[in-house]
C-alpha positions as CSV (number, residue, x, y, z in Angstrom):
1,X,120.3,-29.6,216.8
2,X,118.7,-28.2,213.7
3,X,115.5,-26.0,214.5
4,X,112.3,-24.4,212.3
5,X,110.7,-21.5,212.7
6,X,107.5,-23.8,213.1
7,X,109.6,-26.5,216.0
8,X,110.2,-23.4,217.9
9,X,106.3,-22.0,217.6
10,X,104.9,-26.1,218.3
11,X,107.1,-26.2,221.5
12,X,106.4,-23.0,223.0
13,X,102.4,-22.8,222.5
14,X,102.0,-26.5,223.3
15,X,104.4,-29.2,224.3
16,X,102.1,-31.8,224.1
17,X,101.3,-31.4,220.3
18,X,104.9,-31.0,220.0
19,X,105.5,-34.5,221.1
20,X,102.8,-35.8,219.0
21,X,104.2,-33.7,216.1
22,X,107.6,-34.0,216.0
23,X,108.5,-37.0,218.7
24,X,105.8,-39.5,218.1
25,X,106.1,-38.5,213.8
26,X,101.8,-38.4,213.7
27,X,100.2,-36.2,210.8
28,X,97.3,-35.7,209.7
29,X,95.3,-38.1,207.4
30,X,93.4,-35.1,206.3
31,X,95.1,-31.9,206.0
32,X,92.7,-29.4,207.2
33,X,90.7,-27.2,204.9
34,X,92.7,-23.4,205.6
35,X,96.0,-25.0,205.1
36,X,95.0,-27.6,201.8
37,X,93.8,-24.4,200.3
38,X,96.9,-21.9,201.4
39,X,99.1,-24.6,200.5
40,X,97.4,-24.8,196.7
41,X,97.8,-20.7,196.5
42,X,101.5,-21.0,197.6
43,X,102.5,-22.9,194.9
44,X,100.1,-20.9,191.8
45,X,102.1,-17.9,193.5
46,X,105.7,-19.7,193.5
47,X,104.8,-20.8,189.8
48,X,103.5,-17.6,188.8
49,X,106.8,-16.0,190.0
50,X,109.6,-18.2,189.1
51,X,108.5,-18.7,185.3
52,X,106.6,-21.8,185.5
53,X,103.5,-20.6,184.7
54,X,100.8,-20.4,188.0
55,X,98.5,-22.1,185.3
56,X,100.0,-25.0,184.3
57,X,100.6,-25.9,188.1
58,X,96.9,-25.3,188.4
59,X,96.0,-27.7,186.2
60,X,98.6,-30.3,187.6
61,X,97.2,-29.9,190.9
62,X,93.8,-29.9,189.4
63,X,94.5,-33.3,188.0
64,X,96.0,-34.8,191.3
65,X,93.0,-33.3,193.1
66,X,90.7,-35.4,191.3
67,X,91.9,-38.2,192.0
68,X,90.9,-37.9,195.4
69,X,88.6,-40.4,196.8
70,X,84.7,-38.6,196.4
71,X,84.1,-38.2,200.4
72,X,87.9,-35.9,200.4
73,X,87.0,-33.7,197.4
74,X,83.4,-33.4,199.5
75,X,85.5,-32.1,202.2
76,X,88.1,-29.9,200.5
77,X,84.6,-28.2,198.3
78,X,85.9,-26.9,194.7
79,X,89.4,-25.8,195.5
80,X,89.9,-25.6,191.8
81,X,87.5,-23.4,191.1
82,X,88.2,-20.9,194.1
83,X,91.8,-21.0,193.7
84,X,91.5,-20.6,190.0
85,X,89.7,-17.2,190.6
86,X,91.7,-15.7,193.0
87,X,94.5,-16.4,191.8
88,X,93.1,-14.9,188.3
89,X,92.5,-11.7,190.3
90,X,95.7,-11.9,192.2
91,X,97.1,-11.3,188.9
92,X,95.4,-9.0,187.2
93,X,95.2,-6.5,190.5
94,X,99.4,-6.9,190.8
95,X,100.1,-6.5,187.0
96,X,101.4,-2.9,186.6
97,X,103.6,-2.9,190.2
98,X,104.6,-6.6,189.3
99,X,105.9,-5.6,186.4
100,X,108.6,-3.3,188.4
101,X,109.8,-5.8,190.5
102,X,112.8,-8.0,190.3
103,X,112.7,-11.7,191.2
104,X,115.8,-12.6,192.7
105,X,114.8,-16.4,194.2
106,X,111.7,-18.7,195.8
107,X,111.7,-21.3,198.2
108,X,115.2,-21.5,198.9
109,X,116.1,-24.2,201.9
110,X,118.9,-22.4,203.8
111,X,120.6,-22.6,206.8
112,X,122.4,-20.5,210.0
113,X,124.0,-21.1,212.8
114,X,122.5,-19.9,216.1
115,X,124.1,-17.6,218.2
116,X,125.4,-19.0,221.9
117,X,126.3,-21.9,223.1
118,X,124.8,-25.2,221.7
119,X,125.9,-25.6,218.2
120,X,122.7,-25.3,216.8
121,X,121.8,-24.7,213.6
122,X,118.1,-22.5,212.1
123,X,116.7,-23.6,208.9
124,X,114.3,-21.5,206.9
125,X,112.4,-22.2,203.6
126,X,111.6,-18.3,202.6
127,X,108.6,-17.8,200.0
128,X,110.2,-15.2,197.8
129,X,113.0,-12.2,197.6
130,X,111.7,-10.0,195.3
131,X,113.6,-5.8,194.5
132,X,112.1,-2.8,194.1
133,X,112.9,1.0,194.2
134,X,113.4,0.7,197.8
135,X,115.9,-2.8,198.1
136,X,114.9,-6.2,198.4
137,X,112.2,-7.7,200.5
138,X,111.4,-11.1,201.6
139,X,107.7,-11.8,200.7
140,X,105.7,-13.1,202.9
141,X,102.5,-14.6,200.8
142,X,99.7,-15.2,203.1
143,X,95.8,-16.1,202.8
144,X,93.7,-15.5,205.1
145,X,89.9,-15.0,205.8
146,X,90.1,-11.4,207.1
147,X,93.7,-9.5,206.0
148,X,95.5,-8.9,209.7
149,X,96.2,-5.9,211.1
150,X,99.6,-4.0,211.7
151,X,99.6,-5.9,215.4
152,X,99.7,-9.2,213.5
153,X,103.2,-8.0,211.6
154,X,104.9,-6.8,214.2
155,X,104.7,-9.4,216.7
156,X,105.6,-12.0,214.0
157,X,108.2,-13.6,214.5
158,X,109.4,-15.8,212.0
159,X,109.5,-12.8,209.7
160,X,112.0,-11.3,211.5
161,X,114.0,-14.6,212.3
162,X,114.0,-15.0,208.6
163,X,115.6,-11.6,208.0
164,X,118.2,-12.2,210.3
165,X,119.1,-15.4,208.8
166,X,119.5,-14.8,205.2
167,X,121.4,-11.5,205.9
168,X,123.8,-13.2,207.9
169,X,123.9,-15.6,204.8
170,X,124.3,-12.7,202.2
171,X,123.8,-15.1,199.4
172,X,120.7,-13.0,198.5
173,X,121.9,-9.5,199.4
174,X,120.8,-7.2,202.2
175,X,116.8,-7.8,203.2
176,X,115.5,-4.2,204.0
177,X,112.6,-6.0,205.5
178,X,109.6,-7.9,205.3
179,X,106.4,-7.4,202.1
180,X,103.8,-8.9,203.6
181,X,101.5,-10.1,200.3
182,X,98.2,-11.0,201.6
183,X,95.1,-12.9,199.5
184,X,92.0,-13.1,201.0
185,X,91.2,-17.2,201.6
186,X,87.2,-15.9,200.6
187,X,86.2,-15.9,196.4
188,X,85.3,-12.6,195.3
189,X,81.6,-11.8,195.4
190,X,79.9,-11.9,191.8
191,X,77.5,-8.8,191.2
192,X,74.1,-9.1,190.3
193,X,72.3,-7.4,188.0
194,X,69.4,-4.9,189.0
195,X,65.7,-6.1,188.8
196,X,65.2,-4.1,185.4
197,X,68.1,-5.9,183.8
198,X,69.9,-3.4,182.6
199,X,72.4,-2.3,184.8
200,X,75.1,-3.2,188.2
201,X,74.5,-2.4,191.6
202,X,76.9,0.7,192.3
203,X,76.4,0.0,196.1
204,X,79.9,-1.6,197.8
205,X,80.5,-5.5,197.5
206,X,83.0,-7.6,198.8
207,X,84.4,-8.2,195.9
208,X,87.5,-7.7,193.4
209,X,88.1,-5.5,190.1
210,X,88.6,-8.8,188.0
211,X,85.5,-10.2,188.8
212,X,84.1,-6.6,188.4
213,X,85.1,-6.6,184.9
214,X,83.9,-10.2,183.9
215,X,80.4,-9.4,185.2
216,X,80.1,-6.1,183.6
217,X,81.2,-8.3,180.2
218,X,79.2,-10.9,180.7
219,X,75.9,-8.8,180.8
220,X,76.8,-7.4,178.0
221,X,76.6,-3.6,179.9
222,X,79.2,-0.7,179.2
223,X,82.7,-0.7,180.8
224,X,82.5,3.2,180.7
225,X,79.4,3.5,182.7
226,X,81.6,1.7,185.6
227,X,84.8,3.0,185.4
228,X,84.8,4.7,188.9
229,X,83.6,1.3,190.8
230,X,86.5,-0.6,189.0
231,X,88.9,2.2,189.4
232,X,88.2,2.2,193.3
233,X,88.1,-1.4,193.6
234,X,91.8,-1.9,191.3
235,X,93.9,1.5,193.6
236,X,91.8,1.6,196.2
237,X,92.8,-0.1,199.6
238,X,91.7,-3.8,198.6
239,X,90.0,-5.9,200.3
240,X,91.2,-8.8,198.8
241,X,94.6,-8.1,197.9
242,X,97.5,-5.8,200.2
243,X,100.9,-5.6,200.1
244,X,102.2,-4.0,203.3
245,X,105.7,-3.7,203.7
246,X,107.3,-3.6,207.5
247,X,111.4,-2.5,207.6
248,X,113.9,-5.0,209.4
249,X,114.4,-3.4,213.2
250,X,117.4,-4.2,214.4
251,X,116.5,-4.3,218.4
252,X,113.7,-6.7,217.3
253,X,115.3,-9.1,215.3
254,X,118.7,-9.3,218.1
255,X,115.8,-10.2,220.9
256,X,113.8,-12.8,218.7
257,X,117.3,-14.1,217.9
258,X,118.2,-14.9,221.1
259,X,115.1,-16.3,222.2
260,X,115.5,-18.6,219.4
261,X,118.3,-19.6,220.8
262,X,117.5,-20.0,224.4
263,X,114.3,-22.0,223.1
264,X,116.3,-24.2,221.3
265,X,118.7,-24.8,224.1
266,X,115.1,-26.0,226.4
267,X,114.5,-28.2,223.6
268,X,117.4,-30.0,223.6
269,X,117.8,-30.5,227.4
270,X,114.6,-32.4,226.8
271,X,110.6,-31.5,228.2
272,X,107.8,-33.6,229.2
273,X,105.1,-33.3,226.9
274,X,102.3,-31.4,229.4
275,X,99.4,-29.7,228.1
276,X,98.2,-25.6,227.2
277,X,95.1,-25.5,227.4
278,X,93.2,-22.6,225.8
279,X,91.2,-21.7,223.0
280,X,93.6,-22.0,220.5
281,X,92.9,-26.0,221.2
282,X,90.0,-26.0,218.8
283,X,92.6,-25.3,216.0
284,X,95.1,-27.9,216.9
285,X,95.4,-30.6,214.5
286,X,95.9,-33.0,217.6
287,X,92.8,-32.3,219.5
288,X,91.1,-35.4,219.2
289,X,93.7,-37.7,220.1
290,X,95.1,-35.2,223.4
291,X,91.4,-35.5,224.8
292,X,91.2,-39.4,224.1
293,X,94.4,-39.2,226.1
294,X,93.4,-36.9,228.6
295,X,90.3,-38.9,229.8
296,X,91.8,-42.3,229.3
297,X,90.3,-43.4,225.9
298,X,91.3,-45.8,223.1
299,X,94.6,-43.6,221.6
300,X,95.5,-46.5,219.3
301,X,91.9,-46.7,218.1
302,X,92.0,-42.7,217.8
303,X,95.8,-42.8,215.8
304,X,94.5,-45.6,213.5
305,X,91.3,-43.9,212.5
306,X,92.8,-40.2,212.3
307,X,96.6,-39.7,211.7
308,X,99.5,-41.6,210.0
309,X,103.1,-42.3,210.4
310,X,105.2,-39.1,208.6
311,X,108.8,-39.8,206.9
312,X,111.2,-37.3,209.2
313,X,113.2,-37.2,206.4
314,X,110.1,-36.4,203.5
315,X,107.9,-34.3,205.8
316,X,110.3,-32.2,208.5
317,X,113.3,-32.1,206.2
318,X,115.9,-33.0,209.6
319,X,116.3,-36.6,211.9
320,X,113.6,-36.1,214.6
321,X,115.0,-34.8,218.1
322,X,114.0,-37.2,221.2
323,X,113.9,-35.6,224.6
């Protein structure tokens, strides 16, 4: 059986959306708003890194965005425009460390055998492998409203199950650990001019040094005069843009390995698809149609009006497992 980092998270936090997921082949007719908007920052930052050129995907995915129907793009809000200036900012706050860093590959498909009995086999799609002075790192790139904290990384674990796969691969060389390169999902906070007109706010805004800079030009004030809010807001610690990186630990990748495994063996000896309740419901993309379900409603009703049927092949990459 061939298993994902995100079949292995589906099954263990709800076995009921991971029948609807991967069983019953449902998705979606709507992606939600987070992940439309994560997913458009993935690929400026794929671009951006591989040669491409993040703006010439921008404006491709631009183009396809506008042909969406009027009450989608209602929905979505101007995803151009935000993603246009963060990523703008992503760039200009990385340029001097980016310019240190070696490439090596992007959104690689690879896969591993798991260890233990089974024969089964772990698939990854990484973001990037990128080298600096200290070896090479598998970037994680993540948006987010609020950038986590330290708890967040170290109980990740497809991180870590990522690690341990392309090691074992060594196509890439040995991956010291995990960068974790976070965006905030939120566009940078414009300042404002005073009431007299003729000068910034020095008081702390959530905000970036890019779009700083921009409106210190566009009011026609003096960069000089603001050299210490821009100079805090490009090397300070960032509220909009953090890079931390977390070294490989041997003892935790070995245990998250073998759970893998053991998870994947449940998996395969089939489940019946029972409910978790708890909060994290109100994020599920199944809600709706596990409560129409649950109290006896009109599913195919529900299915027709909300979801559609996803190719196994297009949209999970692998032949579906049936319990």
């Amino acid at each position: 059986m061939i298993v994902t980092n995100s079949k292995l998270k589906s099954y263990l936090a709800c076995q009921r959306s991971y029948w609807y997921k991967y069983d019953r082949l449902l998705v979606p007719k709507l992606t939600a708003q987070p992940f439309k908007r994560g997913t458009w920052l993935h690929e400026l930052l794929e671009s951006h890194y591989n040669g491409y050129g993040w703006k010439k995907r921008h404006a491709e995915l631009t183009e396809e965005f506008n042909r969406l129907f009027d009450e989608e793009k209602e929905y979505y809000g101007d995803l151009p425009d935000f993603c246009n200036r963060v990523m703008a900012s992503y760039v200009f706050h990385w340029k001097k460390e980016d310019a240190t860093l070696k490439y090596i590959a992007a959104e690689d498909e690879c896969e591993v055998p798991l260890p233990g009995p089974g024969n089964h086999t772990f698939r990854l799609k990484f973001d990037m492998i990128v080298e600096d002075e200290y070896g090479r790192w598998l970037f994680e790139n993540k948006s987010h409203n609020t950038i986590p904290g330290a708890d967040y990384r170290f109980l990740d674990t497809q991180s870590n199950l990522y690690v341990w796969a392309l090691n074992e691969l060594g196509t890439y060389g040995e991956i010291v650990g995990i960068c974790w390169n976070y965006l905030r999902a939120k566009a940078p906070t414009i300042p404002k001019l005073l009431k007299s007109g003729t000068a910034l706010s020095k008081a702390k805004i959530d905000t970036d040094a890019l779009t700083m800079v921009r409106a210190i030009k566009e009011y026609g004030l003096d960069l000089d005069d603001y050299r210490d809010v821009i100079s805090r807001l490009q090397h300070g610690t960032s509220t909009y843009f953090r890079r931390e990186r977390v070294p490989a630990a041997p003892k935790v990748v070995e245990t998250l390995v073998a759970e893998a495994a053991y998870t994947a063996g449940q998996m395969e000896r089939g489940y019946e698809p029972v409910r978790t309740i708890s909060r994290s419901c109100e994020y599920c993309s199944y809600k709706d149609l596990c409560v129409v379900d649950l109290y006896g409603g009109n599913s195919k009703q529900m299915i027709k009006l909300k979801y559609k049927p996803a190719d196994k092949k297009e949209y999970y990459g692998f032949d579906t497992i049936t319990p």
